[in-house]
ROFIMAR-239625 format. One record per residue (C-alpha): residue in one letter; residue number from 1; z negated, y negated, x. Coordinates in Angstrom, 3 decimals, decimal comma, padded with zeros to 6 digits. Last residue first. Layout:
N
{'A'; NUM; {Z; Y; X}}
...
//
This chain:
141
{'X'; 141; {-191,174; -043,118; 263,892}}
{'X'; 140; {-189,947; -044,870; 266,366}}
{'X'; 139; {-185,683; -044,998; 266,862}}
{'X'; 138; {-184,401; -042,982; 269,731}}
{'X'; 137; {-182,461; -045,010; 272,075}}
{'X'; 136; {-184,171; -044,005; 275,362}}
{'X'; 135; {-186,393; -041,208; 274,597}}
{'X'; 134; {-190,651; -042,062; 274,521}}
{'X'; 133; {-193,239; -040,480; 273,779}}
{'X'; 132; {-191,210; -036,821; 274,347}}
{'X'; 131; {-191,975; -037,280; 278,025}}
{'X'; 130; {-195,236; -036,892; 277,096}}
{'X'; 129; {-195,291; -032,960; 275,918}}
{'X'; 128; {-198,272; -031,644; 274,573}}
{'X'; 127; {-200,292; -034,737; 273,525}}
{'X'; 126; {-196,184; -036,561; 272,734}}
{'X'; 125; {-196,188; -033,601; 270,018}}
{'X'; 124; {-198,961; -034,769; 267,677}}
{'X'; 123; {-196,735; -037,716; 267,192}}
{'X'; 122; {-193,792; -036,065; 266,097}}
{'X'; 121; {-193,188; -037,437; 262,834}}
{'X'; 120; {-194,820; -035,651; 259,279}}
{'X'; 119; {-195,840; -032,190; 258,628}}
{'X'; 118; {-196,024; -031,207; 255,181}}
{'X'; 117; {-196,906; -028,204; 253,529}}
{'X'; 116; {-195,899; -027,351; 249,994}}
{'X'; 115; {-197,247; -025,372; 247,627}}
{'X'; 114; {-196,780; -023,355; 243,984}}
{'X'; 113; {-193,066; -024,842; 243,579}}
{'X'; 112; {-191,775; -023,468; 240,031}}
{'X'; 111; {-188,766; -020,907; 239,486}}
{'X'; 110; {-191,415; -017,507; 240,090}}
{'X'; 109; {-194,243; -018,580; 241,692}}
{'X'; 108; {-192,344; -020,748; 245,009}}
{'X'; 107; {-193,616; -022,011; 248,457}}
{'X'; 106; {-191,890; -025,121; 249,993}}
{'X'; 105; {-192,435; -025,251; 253,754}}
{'X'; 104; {-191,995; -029,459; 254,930}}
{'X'; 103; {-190,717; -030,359; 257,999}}
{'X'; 102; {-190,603; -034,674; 258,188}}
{'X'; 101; {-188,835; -037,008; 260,142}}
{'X'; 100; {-190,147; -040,110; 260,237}}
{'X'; 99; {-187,898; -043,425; 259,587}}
{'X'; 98; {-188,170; -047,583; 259,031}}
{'X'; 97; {-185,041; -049,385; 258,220}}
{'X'; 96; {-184,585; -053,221; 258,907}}
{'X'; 95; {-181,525; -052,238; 260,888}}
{'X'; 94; {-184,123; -051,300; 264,132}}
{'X'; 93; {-187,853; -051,857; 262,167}}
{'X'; 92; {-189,157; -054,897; 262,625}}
{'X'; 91; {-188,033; -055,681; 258,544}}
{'X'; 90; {-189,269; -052,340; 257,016}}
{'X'; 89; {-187,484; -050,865; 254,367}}
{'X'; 88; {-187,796; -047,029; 253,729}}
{'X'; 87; {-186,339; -043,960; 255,779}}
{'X'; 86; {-187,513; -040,498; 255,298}}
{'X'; 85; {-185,594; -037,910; 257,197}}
{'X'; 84; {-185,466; -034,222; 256,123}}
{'X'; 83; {-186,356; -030,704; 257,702}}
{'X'; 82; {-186,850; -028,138; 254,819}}
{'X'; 81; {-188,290; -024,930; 254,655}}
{'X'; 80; {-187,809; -022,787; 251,379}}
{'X'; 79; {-189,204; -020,274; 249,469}}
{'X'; 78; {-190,976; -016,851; 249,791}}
{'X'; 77; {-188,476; -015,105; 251,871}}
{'X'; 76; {-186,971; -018,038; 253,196}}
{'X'; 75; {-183,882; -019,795; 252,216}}
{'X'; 74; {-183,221; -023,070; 254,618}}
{'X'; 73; {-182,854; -026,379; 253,320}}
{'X'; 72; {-181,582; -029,310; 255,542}}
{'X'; 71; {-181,961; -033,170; 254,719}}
{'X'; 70; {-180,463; -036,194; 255,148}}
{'X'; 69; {-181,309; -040,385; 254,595}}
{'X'; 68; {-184,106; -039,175; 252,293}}
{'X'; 67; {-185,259; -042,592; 250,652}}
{'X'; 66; {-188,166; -044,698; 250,430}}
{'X'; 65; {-187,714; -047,847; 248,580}}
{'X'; 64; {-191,028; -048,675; 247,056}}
{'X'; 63; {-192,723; -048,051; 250,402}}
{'X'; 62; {-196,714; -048,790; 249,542}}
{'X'; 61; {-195,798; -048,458; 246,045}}
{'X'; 60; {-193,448; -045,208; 246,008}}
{'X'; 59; {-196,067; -043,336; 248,272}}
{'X'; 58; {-198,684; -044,654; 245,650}}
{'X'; 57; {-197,197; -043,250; 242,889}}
{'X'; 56; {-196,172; -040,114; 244,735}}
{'X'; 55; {-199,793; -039,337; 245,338}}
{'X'; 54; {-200,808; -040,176; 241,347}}
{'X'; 53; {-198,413; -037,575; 240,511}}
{'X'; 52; {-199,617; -034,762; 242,637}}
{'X'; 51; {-202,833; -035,158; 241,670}}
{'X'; 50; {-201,657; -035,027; 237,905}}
{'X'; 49; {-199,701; -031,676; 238,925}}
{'X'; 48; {-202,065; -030,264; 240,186}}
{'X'; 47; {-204,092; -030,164; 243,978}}
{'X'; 46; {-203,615; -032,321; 246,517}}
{'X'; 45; {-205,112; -030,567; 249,440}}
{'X'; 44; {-207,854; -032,009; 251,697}}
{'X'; 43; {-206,349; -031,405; 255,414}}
{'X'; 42; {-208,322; -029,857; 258,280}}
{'X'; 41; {-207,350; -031,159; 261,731}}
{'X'; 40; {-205,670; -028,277; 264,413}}
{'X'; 39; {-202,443; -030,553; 265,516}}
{'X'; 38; {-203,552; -033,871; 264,751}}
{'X'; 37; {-202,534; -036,817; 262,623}}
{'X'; 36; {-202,489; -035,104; 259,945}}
{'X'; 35; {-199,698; -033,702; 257,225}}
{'X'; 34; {-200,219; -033,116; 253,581}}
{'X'; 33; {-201,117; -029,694; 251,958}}
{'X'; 32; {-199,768; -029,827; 248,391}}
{'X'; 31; {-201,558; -027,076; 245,882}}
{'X'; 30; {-199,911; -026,614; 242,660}}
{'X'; 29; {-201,801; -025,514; 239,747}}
{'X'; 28; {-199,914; -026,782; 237,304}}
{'X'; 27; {-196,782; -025,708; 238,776}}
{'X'; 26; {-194,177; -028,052; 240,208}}
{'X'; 25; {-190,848; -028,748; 239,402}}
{'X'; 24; {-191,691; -030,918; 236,228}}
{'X'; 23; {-194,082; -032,882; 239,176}}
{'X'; 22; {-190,882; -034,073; 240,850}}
{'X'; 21; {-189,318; -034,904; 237,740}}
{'X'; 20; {-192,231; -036,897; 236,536}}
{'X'; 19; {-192,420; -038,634; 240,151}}
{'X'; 18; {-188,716; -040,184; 239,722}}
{'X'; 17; {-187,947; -042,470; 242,819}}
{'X'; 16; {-184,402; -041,551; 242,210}}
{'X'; 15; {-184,351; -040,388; 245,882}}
{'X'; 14; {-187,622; -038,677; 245,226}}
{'X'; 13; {-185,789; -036,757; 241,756}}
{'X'; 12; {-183,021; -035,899; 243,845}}
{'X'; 11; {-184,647; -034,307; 246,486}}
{'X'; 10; {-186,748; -032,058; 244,073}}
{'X'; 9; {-183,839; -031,395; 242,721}}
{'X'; 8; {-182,142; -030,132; 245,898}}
{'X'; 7; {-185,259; -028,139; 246,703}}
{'X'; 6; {-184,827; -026,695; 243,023}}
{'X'; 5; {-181,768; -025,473; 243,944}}
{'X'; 4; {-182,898; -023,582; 247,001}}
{'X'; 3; {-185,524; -022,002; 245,109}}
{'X'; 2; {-183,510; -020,814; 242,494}}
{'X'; 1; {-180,884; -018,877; 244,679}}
//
């Protein structure tokens, strides 16, 4: 299945921290919807492949060793979700490692990604439900 190996790429090339191969996957007109704070908020999309580009560059330079730790890709009908954890240095962090998780929906035009939504951490979450703020042991996002 095409999508689901170009997921795996597209893994790859962040772990690599290589943004050309990540945009190589993408179409030119890509759209990339990224996550907000709230549940409801409007989001600007990143739109291209140059757009695209310049948001990974910065990703990479405010966390220059970002990672996925693990990750889970699941066929759908139109492409792929994903549920992965991001992890990059941070010294106050517990092991000196900072992570989110992150749920993502991958959307495909033949072998090349046409969108991809993000949402980011479970902040938006603790409005709903507050005992989710805080679980003993879990590590912040």
């Amino acid at each position: 299945f095409v999508p689901t190996l170009q997921g795996r790429r597209r893994h790859a090339a962040f772990d690599t921290h290589d943004p050309d191969a990540m945009v190589a996957l993408c179409a030119e007109g890509a759209r990339v919807y990224p996550s907000s704070e709230e549940l409801d908020a409007p989001v600007t999309p990143i739109i291209g492949r140059a757009g695209l580009r310049a948001a990974i560059l910065r990703l990479l330079e405010r966390a220059p060793d970002s990672r996925l730790d693990d990750y889970l890709i699941y066929p759908q009908a139109n492409g792929l979700a994903v549920r992965y954890v991001r992890s990059w240095r941070k010294q106050t962090a517990p092991g000196g490692r900072a992570v989110t998780a992150v749920s993502s929906l991958i959307q495909f035009n033949g072998a090349l990604i046409s969108q991809i939504s993000f949402r980011v951490g479970a902040q938006w979450w603790n409005a709903f439900i507050p005992e989710l703020a805080y679980i003993p042991g879990a590590r912040p996002n």
